[in-house]
VMD Tcl script that builds the backbone (N, CA, C; Angstrom):
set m [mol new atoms 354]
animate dup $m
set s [atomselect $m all]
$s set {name element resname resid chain x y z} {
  {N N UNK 1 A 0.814 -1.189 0.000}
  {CA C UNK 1 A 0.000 0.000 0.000}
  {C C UNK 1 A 0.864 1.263 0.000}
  {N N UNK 2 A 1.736 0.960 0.938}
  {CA C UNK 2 A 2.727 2.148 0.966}
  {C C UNK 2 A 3.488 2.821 -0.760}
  {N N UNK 3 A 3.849 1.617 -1.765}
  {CA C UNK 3 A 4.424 2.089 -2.508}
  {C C UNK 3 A 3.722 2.979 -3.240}
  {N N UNK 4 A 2.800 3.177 -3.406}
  {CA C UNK 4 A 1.630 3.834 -4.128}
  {C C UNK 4 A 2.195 5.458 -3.599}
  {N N UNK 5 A 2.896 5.915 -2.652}
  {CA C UNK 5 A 3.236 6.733 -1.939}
  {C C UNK 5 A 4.771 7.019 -2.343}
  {N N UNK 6 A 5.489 6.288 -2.938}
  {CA C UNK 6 A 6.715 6.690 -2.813}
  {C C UNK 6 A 7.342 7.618 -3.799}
  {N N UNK 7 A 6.530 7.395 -5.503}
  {CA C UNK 7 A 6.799 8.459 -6.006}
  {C C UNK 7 A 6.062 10.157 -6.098}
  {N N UNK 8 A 5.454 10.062 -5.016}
  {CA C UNK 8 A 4.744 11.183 -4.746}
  {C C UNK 8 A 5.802 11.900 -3.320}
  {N N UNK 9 A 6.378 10.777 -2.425}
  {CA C UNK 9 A 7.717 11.686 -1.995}
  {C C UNK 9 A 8.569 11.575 -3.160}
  {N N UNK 10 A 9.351 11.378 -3.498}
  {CA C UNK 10 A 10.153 11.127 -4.437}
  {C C UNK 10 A 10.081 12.553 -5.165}
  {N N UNK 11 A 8.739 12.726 -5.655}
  {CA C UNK 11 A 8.385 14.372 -6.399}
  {C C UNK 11 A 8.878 15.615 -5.371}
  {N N UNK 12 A 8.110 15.381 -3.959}
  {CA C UNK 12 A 8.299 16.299 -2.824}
  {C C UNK 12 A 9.550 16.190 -2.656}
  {N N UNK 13 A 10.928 15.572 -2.391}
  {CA C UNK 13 A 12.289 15.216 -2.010}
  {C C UNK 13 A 13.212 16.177 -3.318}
  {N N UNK 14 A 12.267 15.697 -4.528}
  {CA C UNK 14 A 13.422 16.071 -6.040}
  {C C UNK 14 A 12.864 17.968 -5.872}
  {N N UNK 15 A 11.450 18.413 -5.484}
  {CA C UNK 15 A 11.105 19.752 -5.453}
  {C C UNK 15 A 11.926 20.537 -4.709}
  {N N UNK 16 A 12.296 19.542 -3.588}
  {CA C UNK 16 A 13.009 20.368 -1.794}
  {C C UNK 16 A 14.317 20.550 -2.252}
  {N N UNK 17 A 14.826 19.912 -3.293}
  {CA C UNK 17 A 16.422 19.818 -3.340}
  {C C UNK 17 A 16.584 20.404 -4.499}
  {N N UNK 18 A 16.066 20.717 -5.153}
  {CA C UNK 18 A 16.012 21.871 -6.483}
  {C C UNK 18 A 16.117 23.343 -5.386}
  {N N UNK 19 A 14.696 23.201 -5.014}
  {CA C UNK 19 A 14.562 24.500 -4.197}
  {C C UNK 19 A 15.971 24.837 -3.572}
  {N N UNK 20 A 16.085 24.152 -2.779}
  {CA C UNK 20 A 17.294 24.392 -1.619}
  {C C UNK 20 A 18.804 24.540 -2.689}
  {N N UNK 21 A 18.759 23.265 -3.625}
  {CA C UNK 21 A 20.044 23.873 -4.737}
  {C C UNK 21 A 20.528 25.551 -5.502}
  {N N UNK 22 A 18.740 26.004 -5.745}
  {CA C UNK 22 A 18.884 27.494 -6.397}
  {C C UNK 22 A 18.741 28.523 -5.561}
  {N N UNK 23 A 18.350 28.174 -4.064}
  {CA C UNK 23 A 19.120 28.933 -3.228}
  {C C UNK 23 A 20.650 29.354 -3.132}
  {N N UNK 24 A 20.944 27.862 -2.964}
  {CA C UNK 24 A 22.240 27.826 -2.770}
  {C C UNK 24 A 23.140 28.502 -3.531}
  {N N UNK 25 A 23.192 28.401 -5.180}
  {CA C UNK 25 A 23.663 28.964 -5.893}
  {C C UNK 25 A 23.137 30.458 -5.627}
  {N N UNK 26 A 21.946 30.742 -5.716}
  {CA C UNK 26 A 22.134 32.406 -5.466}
  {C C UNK 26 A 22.649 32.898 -4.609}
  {N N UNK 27 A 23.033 32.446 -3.104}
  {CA C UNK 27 A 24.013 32.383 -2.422}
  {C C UNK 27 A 25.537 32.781 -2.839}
  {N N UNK 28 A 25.769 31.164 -3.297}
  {CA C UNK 28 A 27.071 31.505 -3.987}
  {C C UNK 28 A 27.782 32.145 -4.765}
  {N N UNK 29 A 26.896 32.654 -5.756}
  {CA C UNK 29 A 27.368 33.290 -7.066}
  {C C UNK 29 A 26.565 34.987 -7.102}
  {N N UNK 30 A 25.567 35.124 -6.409}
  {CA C UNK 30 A 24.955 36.327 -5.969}
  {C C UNK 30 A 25.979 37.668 -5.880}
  {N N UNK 31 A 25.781 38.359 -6.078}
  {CA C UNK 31 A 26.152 39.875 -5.589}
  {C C UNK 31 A 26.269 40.210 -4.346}
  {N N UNK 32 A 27.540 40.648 -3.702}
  {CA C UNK 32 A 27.340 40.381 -1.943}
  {C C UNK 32 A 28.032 41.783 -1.762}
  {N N UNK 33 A 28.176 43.240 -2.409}
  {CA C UNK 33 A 28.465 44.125 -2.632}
  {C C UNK 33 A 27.225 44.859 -1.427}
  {N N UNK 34 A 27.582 45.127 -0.225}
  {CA C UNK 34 A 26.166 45.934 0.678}
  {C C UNK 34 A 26.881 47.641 0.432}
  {N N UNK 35 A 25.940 48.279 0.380}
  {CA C UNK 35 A 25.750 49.194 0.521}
  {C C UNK 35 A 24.558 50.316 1.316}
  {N N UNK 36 A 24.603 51.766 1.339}
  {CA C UNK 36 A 23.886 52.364 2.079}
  {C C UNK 36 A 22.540 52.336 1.059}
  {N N UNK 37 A 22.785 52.554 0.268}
  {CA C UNK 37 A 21.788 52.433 -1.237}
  {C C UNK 37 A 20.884 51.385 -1.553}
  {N N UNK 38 A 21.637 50.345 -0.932}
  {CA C UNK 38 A 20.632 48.731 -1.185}
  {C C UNK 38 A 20.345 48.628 0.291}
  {N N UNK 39 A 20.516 49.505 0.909}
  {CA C UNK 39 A 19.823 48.982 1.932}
  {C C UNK 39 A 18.357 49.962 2.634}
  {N N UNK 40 A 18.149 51.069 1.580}
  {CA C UNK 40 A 16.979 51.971 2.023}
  {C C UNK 40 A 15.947 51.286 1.218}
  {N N UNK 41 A 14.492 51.487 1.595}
  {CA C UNK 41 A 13.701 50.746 1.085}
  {C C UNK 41 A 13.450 51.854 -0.480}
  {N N UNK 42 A 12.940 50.933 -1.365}
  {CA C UNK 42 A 12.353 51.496 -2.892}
  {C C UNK 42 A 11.235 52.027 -3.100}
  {N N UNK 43 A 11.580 53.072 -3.248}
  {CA C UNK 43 A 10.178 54.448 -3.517}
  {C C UNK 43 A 10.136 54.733 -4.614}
  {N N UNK 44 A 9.785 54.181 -5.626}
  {CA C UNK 44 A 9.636 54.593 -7.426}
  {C C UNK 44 A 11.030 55.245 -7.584}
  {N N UNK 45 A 12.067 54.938 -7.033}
  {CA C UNK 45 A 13.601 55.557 -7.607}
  {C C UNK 45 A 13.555 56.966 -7.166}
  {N N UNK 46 A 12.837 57.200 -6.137}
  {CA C UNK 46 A 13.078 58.490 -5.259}
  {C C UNK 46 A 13.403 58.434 -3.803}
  {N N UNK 47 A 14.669 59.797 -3.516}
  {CA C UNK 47 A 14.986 58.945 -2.012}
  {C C UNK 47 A 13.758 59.362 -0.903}
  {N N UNK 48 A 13.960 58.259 -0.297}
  {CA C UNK 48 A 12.810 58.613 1.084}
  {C C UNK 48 A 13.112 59.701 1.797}
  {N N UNK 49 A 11.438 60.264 1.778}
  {CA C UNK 49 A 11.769 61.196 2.829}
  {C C UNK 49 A 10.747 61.089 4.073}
  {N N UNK 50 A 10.608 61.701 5.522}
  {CA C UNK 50 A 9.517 61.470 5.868}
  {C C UNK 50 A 9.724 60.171 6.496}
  {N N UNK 51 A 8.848 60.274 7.310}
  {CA C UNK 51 A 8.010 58.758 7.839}
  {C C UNK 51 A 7.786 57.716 6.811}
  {N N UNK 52 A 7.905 56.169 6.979}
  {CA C UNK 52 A 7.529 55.550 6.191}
  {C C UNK 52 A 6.021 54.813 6.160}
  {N N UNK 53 A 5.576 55.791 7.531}
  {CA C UNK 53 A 4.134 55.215 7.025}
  {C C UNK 53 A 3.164 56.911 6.985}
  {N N UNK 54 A 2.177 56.517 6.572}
  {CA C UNK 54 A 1.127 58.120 6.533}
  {C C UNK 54 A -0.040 57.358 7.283}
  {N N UNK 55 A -0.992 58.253 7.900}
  {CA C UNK 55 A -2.250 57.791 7.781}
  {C C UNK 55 A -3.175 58.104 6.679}
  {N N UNK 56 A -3.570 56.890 6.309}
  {CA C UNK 56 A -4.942 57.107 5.527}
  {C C UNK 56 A -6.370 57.369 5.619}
  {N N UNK 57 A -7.080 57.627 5.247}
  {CA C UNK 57 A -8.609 57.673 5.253}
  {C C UNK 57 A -9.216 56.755 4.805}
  {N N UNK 58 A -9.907 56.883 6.140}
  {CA C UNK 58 A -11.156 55.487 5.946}
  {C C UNK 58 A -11.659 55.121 4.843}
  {N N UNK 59 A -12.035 56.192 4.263}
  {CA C UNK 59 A -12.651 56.092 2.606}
  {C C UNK 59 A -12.346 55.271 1.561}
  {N N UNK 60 A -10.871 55.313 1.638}
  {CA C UNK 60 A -9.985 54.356 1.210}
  {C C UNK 60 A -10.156 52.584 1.312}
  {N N UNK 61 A -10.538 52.384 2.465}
  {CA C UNK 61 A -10.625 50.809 3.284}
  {C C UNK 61 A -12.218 50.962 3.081}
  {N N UNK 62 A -13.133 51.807 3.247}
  {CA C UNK 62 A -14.219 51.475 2.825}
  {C C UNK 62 A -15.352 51.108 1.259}
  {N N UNK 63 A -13.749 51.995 0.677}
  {CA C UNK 63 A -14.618 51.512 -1.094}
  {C C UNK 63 A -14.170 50.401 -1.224}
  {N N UNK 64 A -12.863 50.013 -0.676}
  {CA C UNK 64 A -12.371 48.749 -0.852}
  {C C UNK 64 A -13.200 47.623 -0.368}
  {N N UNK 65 A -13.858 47.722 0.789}
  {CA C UNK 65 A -14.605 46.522 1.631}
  {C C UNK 65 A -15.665 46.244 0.470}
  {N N UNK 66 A -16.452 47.497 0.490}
  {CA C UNK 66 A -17.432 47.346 -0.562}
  {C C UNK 66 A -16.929 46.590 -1.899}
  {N N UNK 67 A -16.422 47.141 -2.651}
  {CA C UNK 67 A -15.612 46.363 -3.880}
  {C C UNK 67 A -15.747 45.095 -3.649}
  {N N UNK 68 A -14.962 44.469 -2.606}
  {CA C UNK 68 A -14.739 43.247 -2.048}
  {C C UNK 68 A -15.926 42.785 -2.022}
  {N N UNK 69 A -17.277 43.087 -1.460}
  {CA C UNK 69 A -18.191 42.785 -1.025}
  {C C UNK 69 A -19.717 42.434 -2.349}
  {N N UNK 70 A -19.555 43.880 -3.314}
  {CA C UNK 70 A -20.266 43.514 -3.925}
  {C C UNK 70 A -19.967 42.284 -5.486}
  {N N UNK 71 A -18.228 42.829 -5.102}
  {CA C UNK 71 A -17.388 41.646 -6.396}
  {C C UNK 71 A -18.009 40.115 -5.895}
  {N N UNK 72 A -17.778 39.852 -4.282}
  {CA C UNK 72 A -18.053 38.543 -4.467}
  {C C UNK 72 A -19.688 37.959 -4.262}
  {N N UNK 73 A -20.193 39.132 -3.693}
  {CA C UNK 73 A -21.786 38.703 -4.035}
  {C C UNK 73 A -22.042 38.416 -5.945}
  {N N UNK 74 A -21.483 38.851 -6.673}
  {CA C UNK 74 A -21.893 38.863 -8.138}
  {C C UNK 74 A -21.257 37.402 -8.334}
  {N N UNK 75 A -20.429 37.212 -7.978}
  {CA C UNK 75 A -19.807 35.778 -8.169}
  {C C UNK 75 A -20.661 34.758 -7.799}
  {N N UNK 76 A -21.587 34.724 -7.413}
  {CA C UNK 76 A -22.880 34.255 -7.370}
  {C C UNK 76 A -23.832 33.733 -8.168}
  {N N UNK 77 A -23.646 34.817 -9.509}
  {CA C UNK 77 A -24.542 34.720 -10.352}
  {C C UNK 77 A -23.930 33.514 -11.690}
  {N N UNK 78 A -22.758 33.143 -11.459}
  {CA C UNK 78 A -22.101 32.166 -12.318}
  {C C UNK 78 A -22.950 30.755 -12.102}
  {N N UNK 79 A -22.921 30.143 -10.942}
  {CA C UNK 79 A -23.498 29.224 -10.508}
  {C C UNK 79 A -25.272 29.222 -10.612}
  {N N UNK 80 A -25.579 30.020 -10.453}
  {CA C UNK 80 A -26.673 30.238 -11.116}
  {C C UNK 80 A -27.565 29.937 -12.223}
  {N N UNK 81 A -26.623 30.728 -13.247}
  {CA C UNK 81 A -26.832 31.108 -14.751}
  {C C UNK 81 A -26.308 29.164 -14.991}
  {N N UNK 82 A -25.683 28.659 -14.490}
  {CA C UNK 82 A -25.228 27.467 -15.224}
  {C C UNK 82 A -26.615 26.583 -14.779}
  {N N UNK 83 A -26.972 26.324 -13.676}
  {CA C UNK 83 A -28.266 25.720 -13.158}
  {C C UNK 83 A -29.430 26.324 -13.203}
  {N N UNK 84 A -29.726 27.283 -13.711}
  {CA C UNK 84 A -31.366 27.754 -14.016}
  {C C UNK 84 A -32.253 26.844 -14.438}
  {N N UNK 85 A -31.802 26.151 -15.600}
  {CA C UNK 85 A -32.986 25.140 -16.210}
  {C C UNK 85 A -33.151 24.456 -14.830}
  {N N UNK 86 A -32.619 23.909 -14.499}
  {CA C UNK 86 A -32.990 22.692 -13.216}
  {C C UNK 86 A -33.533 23.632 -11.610}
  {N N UNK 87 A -33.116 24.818 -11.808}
  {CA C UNK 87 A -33.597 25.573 -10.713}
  {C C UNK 87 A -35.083 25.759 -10.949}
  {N N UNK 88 A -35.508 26.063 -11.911}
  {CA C UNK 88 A -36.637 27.039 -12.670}
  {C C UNK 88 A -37.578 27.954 -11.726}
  {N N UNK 89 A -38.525 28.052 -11.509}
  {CA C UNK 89 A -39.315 29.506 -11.378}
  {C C UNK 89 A -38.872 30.084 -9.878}
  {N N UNK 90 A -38.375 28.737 -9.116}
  {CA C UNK 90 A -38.427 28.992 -7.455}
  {C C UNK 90 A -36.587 29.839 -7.806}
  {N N UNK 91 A -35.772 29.683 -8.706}
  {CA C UNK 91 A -34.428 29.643 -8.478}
  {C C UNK 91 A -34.147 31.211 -9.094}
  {N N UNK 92 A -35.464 31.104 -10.183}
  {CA C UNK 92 A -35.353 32.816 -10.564}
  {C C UNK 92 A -35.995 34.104 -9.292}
  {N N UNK 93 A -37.346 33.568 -8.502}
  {CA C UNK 93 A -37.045 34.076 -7.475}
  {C C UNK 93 A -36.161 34.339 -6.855}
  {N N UNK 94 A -35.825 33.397 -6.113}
  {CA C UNK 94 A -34.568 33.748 -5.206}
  {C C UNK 94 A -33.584 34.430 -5.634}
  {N N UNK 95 A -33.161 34.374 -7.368}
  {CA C UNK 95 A -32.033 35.018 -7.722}
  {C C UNK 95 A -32.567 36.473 -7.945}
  {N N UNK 96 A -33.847 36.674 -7.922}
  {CA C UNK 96 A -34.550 38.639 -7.725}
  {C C UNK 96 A -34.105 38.712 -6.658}
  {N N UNK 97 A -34.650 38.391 -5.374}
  {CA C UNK 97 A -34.617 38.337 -3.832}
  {C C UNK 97 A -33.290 39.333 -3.674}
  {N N UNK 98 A -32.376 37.861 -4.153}
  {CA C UNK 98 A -31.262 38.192 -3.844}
  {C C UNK 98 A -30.214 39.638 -4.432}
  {N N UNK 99 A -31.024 39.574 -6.182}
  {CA C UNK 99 A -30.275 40.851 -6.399}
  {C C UNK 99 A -31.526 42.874 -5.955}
  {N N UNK 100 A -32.425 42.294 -5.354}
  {CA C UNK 100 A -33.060 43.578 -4.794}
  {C C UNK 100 A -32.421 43.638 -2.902}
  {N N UNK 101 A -31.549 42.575 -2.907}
  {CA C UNK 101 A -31.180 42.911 -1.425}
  {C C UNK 101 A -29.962 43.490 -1.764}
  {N N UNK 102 A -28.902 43.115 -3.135}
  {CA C UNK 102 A -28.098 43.486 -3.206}
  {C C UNK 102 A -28.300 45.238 -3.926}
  {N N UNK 103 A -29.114 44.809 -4.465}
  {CA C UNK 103 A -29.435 46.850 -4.639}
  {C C UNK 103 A -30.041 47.383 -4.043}
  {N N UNK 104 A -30.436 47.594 -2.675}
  {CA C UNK 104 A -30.732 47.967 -1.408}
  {C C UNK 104 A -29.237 48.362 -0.781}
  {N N UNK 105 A -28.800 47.380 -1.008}
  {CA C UNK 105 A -27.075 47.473 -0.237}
  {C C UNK 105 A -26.713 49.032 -1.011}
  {N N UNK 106 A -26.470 48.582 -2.456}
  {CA C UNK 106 A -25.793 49.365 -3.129}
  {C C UNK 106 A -26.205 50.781 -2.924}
  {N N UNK 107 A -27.683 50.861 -2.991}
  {CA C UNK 107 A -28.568 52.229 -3.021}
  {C C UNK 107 A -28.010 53.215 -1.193}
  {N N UNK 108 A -28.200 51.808 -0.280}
  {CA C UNK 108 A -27.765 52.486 0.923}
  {C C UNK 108 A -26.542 53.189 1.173}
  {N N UNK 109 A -25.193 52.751 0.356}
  {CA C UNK 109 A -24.107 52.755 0.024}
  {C C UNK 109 A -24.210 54.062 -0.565}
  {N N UNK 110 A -24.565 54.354 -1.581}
  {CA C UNK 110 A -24.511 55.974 -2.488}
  {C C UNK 110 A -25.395 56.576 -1.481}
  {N N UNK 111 A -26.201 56.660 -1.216}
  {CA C UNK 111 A -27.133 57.626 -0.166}
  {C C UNK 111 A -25.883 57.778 1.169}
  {N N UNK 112 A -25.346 57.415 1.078}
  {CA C UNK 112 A -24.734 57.410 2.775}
  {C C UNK 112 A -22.943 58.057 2.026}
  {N N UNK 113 A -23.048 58.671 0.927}
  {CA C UNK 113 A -21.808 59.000 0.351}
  {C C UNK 113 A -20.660 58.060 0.180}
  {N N UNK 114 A -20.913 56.515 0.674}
  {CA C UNK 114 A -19.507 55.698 0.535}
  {C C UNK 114 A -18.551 55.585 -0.706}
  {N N UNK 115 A -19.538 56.352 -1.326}
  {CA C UNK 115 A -18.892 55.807 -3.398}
  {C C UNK 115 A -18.458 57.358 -3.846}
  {N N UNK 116 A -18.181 58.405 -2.793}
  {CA C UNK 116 A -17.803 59.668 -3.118}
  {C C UNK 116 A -16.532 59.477 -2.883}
  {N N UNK 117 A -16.209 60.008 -4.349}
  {CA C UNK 117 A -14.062 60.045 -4.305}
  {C C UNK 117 A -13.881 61.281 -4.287}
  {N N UNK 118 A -13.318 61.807 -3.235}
  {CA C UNK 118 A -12.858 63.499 -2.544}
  {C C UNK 118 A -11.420 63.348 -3.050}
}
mol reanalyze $m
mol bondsrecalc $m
mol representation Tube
mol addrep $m
């Protein structure tokens, strides 16, 4: 039973020792030249100035949630659209239901300014 298993380590063992080999070589043969230059972090090829962090606005994290939120409610509608015939009248309900709750969301969302870019 076991052998059924061995070329599946065998794959994992030959992956680990590749891996660990092209380490190694980048190691070895790598660029080992340090400097003050390679060692500040990369700002589009401008030097840092300032703090490296800012605060942001919420606004920011909130179009994003949304985005997030209404992208994967729509992802929804794939599974759907493929099973309708076999869903039929009860599956097109539910799929209204579902998109008048999701434009309720959306509508509450613009009324409440979340989709205003200042």
């Amino acid at each position: 039973m076991l052998l059924e298993y061995i070329a599946i380590g065998v794959m994992i063992f030959v992956a680990t020792l590749i891996a660990f080999i092209a380490i190694g070589l980048g190691e070895l043969f790598g660029p080992k030249k340090k400097s003050a230059a390679k060692d500040t972090p990369y700002e589009s090829g401008m030097n840092p100035y300032g703090e490296g962090t800012r605060r942001m606005p919420v606004r920011f994290y909130l179009i994003a949630v949304l985005f997030i939120l209404f992208d994967i409610e729509v992802v929804f509608f794939l599974p759907w659209a493929i099973a309708f015939r076999q869903l039929g009248l009860f599956g097109l309900i539910e799929m209204v239901v579902f998109i008048v709750i999701l434009l309720i969301g959306y509508v509450y969302a613009w009324k409440k300014g979340a989709l205003e870019w200042e």
